[in-house]
C-alpha positions in Angstrom: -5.7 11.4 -21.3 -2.7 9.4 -20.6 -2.5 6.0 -21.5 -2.0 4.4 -18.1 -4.3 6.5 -16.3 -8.0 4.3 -15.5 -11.4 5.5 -15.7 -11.3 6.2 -11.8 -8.2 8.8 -12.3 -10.4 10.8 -15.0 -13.5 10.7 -13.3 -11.0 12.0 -10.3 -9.7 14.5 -11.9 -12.9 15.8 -13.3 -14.7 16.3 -10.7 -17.0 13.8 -12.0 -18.8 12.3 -8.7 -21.8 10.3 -10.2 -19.0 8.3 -12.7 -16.8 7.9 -9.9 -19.4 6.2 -7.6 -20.2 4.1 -10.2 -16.9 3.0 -11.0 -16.4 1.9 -7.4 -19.6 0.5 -7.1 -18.3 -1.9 -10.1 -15.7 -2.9 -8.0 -12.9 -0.4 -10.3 -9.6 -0.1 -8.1 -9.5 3.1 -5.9 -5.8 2.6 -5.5 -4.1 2.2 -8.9 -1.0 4.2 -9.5 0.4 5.4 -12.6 4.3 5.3 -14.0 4.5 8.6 -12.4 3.0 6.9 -9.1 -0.5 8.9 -9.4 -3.6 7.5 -7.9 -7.0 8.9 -8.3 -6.9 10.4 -4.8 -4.1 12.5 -5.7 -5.5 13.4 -8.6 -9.0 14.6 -6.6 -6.8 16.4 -4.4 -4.1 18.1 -6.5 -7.5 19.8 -8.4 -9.5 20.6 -5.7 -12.1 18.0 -6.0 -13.6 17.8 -2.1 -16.6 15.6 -2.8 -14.5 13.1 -4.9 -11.5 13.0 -2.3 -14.0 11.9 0.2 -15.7 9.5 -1.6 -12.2 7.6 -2.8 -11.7 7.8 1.5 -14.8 6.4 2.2 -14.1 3.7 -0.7 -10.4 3.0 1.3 -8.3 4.8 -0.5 -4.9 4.8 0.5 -3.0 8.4 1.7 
C-alpha cells in the first residue's frame, strides 16, 4: 500500500466492488490522483477490474 494511495485506489485495485460502492456512496473522491498521477480508474483498468471501472464511470470518473 502506498502512502498516497486512498481507500478508493485499493478497493480499485482489488477488485473490491461492495467497498468501493460504499466508499462513493460516503461521498470518497472518485478522481484523486497520486504523485505518480494514478486515479482509482486506472488502477481498475490497468488490472482488469470491469465491474469496478464501470462503477467509478457511473460515479463520474474522469478518463
Amino acid at each position: 500500500f502506498w502512502a498516497d494511495r486512498t481507500p478508493v485506489h485499493e478497493a480499485a485495485r482489488r477488485g473490491e466492488i461492495l467497498q468501493l460502492q460504499q466508499l462513493i456512496e460516503s461521498g470518497a473522491c472518485v478522481n484523486a490522483v497520486t504523485y505518480d498521477s494514478i486515479t482509482p480508474l486506472h488502477e481498475a483498468s490497468l488490472r482488469g477490474q470491469t465491474q469496478c471501472v464501470k462503477l467509478l464511470l457511473d460515479a463520474g470518473a474522469q478518463v
